[in-house]
C-alpha positions as CSV (number, residue, x, y, z in Angstrom):
1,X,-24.3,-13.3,-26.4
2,X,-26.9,-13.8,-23.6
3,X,-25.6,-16.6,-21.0
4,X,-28.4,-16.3,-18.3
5,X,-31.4,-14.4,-16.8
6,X,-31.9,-13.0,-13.4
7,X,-35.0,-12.4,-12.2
8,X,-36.2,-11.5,-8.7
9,X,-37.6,-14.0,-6.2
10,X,-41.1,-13.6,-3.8
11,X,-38.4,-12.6,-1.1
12,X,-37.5,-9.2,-4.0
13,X,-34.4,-11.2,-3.9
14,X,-32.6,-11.3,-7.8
15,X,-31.9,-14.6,-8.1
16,X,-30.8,-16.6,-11.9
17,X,-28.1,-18.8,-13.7
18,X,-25.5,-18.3,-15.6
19,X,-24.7,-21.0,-18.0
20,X,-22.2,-21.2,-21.0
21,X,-20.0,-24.8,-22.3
22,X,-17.6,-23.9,-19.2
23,X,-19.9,-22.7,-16.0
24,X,-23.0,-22.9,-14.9
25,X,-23.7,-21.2,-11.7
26,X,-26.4,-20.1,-9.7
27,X,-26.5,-16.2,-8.5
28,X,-27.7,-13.8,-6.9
29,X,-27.5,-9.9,-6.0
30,X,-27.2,-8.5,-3.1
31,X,-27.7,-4.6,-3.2
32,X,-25.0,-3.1,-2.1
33,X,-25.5,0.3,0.8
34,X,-22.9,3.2,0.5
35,X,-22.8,6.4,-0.1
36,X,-20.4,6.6,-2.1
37,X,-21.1,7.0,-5.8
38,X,-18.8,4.6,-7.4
39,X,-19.6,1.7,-5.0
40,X,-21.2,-1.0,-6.9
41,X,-24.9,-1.6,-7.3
42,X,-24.7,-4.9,-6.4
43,X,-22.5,-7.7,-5.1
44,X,-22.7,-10.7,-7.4
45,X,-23.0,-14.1,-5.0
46,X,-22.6,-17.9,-6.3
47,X,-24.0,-21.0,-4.9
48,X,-21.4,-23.2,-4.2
49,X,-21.2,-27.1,-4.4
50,X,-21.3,-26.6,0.2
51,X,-24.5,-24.8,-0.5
52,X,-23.0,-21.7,0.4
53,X,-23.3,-18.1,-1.3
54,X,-19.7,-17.0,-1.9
55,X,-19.5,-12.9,-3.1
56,X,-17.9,-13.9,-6.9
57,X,-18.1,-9.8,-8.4
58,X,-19.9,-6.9,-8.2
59,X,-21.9,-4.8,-10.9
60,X,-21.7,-1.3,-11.6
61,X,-25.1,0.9,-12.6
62,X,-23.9,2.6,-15.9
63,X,-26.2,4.7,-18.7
64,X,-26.0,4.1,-22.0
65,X,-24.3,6.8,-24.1
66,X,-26.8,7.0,-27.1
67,X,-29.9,6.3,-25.1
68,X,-29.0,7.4,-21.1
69,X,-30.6,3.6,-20.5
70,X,-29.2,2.2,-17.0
71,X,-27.6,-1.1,-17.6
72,X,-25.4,-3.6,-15.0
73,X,-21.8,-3.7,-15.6
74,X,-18.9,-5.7,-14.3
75,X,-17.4,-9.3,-13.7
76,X,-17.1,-12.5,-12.4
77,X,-14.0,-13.6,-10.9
78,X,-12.9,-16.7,-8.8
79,X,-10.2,-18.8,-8.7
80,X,-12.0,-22.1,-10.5
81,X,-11.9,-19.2,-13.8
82,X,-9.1,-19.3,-16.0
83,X,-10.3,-15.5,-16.6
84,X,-12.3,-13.3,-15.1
85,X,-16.1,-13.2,-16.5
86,X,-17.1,-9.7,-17.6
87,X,-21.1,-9.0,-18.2
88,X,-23.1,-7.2,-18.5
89,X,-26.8,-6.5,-17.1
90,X,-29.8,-5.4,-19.2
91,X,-33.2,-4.8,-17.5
92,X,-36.2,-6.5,-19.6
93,X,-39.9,-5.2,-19.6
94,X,-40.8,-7.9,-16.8
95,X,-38.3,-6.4,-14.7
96,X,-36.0,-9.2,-14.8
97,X,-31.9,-8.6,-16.4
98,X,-30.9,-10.7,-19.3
99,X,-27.0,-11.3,-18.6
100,X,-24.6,-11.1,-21.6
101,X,-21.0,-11.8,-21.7
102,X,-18.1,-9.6,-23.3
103,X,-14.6,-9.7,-24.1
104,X,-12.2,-7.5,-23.3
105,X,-10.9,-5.1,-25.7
106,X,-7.0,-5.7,-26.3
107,X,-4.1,-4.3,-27.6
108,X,-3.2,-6.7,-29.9
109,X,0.8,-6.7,-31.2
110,X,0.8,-7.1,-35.2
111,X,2.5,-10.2,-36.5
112,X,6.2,-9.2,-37.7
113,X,4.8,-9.9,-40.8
114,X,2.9,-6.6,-40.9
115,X,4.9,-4.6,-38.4
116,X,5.9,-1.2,-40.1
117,X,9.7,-1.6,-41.4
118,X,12.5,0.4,-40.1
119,X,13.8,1.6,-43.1
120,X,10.0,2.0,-44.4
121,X,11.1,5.4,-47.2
122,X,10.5,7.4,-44.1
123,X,11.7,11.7,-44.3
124,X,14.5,12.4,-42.3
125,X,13.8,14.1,-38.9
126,X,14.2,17.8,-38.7
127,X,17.5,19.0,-39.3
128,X,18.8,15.7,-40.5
129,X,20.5,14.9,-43.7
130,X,19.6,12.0,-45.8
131,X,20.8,9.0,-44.9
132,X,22.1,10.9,-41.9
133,X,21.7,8.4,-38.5
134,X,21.0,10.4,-35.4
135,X,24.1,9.5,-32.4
136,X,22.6,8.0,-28.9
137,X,24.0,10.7,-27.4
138,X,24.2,13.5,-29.4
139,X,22.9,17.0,-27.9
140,X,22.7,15.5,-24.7
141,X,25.6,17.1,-23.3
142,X,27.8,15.7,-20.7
143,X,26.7,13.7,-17.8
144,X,26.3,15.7,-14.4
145,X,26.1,12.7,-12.1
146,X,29.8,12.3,-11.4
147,X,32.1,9.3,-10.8
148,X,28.8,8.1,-7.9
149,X,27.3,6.5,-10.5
150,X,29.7,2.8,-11.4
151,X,32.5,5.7,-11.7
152,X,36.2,3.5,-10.7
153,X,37.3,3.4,-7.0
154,X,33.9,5.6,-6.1
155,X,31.3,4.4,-3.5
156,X,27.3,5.6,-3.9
157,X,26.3,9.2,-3.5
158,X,25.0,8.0,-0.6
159,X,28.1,6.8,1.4
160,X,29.5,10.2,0.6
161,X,26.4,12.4,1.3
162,X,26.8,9.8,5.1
163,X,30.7,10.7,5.0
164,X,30.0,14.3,4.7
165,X,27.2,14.9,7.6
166,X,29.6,12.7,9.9
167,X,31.9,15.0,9.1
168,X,29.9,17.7,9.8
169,X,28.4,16.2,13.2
170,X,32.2,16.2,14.5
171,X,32.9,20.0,13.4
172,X,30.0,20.7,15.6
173,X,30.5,18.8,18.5
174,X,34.6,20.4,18.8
């Protein structure tokens, strides 16, 4: 959905609004000088109510995949926003960038309702026998961490590994 137009000023200045039932702000671009090819294209700045340009994003030079055309990608963040603004950037004919907005793209939990069921007729695992439940800890052997981990009347590994090179420390200085 387009929410605005930029277009560039007499100064060459890209200058435009950006309007939907929530915001409506003016912006502009500033172009953005690095060498560095992921920097941004451009900063994104907003007029504020003090008459002030405040830096609000930035936008990214992308290509299309099917057609290689260059487009403006990023967001629009500030604290007034319950949630960032992502847009998008396209150049027009005239020279001037229509702005559209997107959502992100979620991972979205399934209600319980269609969550897959545990006992769903699944096969058995591998070497399991129907019916057969697989034991937390079976094939895992037995634990190689010692009494240092909770074990009773044991301090960390730490206060022994201190312990030991104090030890040590006193055999070398006799």
């Amino acid at each position: 959905m387009n929410i605005g137009t930029i277009k560039q000023n007499d100064a060459g200045v890209f200058v435009g609004k950006i309007s939907t039932l929530a915001i409506s702000i003016v912006i502009a671009l500033r172009a953005v000088q690095s060498t560095n090819p992921k920097a941004p294209k451009y900063e994104v700045l907003a007029l504020s109510d003090a008459r002030a340009w405040v830096q609000v994003g930035a936008l990214f030079e992308l290509a299309a995949n099917a057609t290689g055309e260059a487009f403006l990608n990023g967001k629009i963040e500030d604290p007034s926003l319950a949630a960032p603004l992502y847009v998008s950037a396209f150049r027009q004919e005239d020279g001037s960038y229509n702005v559209v907005w997107s959502r992100p793209n979620r991972r979205r939990d399934l209600p319980a309702g269609l969550a897959p069921k545990a006992e769903d007729g699944l096969p058995p695992l591998p070497g399991e026998t129907e019916g057969a439940s697989i034991a937390p800890t079976e094939g895992l052997g037995e634990s190689t961490a010692g009494a240092g981990f909770g074990g009773e009347g044991q301090g960390s590994g730490r206060g022994k590994r201190r312990q030991g090179a104090e030890a040590s420390e006193m055999a070398d200085a006799s």
